[in-house]
C-alpha positions, 0 to 999 in steps of 0.5 A: 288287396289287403284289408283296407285301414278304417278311414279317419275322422280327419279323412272323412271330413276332408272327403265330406267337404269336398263332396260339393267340388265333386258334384260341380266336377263329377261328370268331367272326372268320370268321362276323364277316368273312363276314357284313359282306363279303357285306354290303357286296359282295352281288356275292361271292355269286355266289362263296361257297356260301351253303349253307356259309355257312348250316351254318357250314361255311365260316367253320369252314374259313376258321378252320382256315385262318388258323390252319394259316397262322399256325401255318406262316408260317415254313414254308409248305412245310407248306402246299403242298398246301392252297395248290394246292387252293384256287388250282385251286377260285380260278381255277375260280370266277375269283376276280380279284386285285382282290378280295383287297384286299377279303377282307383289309380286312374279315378284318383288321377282324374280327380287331380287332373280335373281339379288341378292345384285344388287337389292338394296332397291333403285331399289326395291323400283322404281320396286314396283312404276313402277308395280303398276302404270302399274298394275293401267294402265290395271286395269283401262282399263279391267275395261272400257271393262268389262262394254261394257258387263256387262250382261255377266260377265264370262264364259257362257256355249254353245253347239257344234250344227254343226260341219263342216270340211272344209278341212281335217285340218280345222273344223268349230265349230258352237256354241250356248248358252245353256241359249239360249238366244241372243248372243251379238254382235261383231266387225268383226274381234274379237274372243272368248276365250273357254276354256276346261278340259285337261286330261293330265293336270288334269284343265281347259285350254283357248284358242283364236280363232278367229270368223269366221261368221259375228256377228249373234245372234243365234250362233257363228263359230270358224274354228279350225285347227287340229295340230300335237302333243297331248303332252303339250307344243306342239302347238295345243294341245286344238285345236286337243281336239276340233277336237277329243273329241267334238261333236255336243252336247257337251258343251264348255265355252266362254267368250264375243268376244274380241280383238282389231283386227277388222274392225268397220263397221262406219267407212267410206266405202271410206276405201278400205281394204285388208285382207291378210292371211296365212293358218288358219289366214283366219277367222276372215277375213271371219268375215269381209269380210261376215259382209260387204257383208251382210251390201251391203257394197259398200268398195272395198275389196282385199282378199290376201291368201297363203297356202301349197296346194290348198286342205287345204284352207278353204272357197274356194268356198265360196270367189269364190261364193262372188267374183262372186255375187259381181256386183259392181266388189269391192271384188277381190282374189288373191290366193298363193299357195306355192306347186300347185296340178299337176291338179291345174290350174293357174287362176283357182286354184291360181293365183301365185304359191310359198309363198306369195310375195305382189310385184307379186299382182297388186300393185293398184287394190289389195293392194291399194298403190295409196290410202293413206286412205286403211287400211290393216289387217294381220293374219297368222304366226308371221314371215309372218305377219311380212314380209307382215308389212316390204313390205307395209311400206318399199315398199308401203310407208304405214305408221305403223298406217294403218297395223293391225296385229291378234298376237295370242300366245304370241307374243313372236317370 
């Protein structure tokens, strides 16, 4: 696709007044768009979640998108951490310039559809600007990613050589590839997609899921919760297929790790860092957290983390074990646990009892507030991350740019 023209003044106004009509209509043109490119190019299904498309989830975000644009088209600064988002979960699934031609024909034809004689040749026209000169912003930047690893260009094939329950939710999947040559590096923090063949759909589905070991060169790890529900549009649906039909031997496809979710380990260690998490959302903060311990880092860590029952959280013993190893004292766990056992033991088991509430942790030694460089990376539920993101900034005066949250999905909520 060529290098898309600036978009006008006269465009950007045009795009900006409409930004309303978009936002009454939004839903109703996304499930239109989504529904007739999928009929026309069945091939997309092997790129789309069909379960979002189920549970509506991905039209809604798609909405919430066109909207945010409109609303910013003049000031795309606003959207620059959407923007790198979505690049890294584009060029995980390699999504290929060829293909915005396609998404912007029929998201533009839906407008029309939608909208009818509102949509005058005026706003069809500052539409077709705007897509292309967007279009034209995540080429340019998926292309940046594509080359930091040009020698694995698409899905590469891997073994399933452990798997490993680490409570009676969650497995550990220990994979390498077949080729059996070095795996590439990552950032702690990032994860891969893998995708696999769905019965039920009759294709081949992807899914993130975030690495949950320390970047090594002989495998990668993901920890994989097991859902309820087998049905599409069900969440959980590719996780409980790698729970139920894989085995070790098995093979699986991945691409290259990917995500703007991730600690750098040059960035200073006079950084001290909180993990905090909820369920599942642990992983990629054990990626970060072995990677510093297996580089002797000298940062302080917190690790913050809240689950239903202390018998389904992950890692236990192995954030215990840490914890104690470490003689400079940096790394200190705090554990929630919302429904403690009847022989559960406070200090031993968990330290507070009831979902995580961060004004309960000591607001200096665990959550860093007396220091204004501390960065503070979230993952769990999307409500959760949410409520964590509200009491750093609203009680802790921690500014948006030091809270990193992990939005798996769509983001949508």
């Amino acid at each position: 696709m060529a290098v898309a023209a600036p978009i006008s003044p006269e465009h950007i106004a045009i795009v900006k007044a409409t930004a309303p009509v978009l936002k009454e209509h939004g839903i109703e043109i996304t499930t239109l768009f989504y529904k007739n490119m999928i009929a026309a190019h069945p091939e997309l299904r092997n790129i789309f979640s069909m379960s979002n498309q189920a549970s509506g989830a991905q039209p809604r975000a798609l909405a919430a998108a066109v909207f945010a644009y409109a609303t910013y088209v003049d000031d795309l600064d606003q959207l620059k951490a959407a923007v790198e988002r979505i690049a890294h979960k584009h060029e995980s699934l390699k999504v290929q310039p060829d293909q915005y031609p396609i998404v912007g024909k029929h998201l533009l034809e839906a407008v029309a559809a939608v909208l009818g004689d509102a949509c005058t040749p005026e706003i069809g026209e500052a539409w077709t600007a705007a897509y292309a000169a967007l279009a034209d912003m995540f080429i340019n930047r998926e292309r940046q990613l594509y080359a930091t690893h040009e020698d694995w260009p698409g899905w590469r094939r891997f073994k399933v050589q452990r798997k490993v329950p680490e409570t009676c939710e969650i497995t550990s999947f220990y994979l390498v590839p077949e080729d059996g040559k070095p795996l590439q590096s990552f950032l702690p923090g990032q994860y891969i997609s893998l995708q696999v063949f769905v019965p039920q759909m009759g294709h081949m589905q992807p899914r993130q899921y975030s690495l949950s070991e320390a970047p090594r060169s002989d495998y990668y790890r993901i920890s994989v919760k097991k859902e309820k529900g087998k049905q599409i549009g069900v969440p959980g649906l590719i996780s409980n297929l790698l729970h139920e039909n894989y085995k070790e031997g098995d093979v699986l496809e991945l691409t290259a790790p990917a995500g703007e979710f991730f600690v750098d380990p040059k960035d200073g260690e006079d950084k001290p860092i909180a993990l905090i998490s909820a369920g599942v959302g642990l992983t990629p903060m054990i990626s970060i957290l072995n990677n510093a311990v297996n580089a002797g880092s000298r940062r302080r860590i917190s690790w913050i983390h809240g689950v239903h029952s202390s018998e389904v959280r992950a890692f236990n013993d192995h954030i215990r074990e840490t914890c104690a190893k470490d003689v400079n004292n940096n790394i200190k766990a705090t554990f929630f646990v919302t429904s403690p056992r009847q022989r559960d033991v406070q200090g031993v088991d968990y330290h507070f009892a009831g979902r995580m509430d961060l004004s309960k942790v000591d607001q200096n030694s665990a959550l860093f507030l007396d220091d204004g460089r501390a960065e503070y990376y979230i993952c769990g539920p999307y409500a959760f991350m949410k409520d964590m993101e509200k009491y750093l900034i609203m009680n802790g005066g921690v500014g948006r740019e030091r809270i990193h949250l992990e939005i798996f999905g769509t983001g949508d909520e």
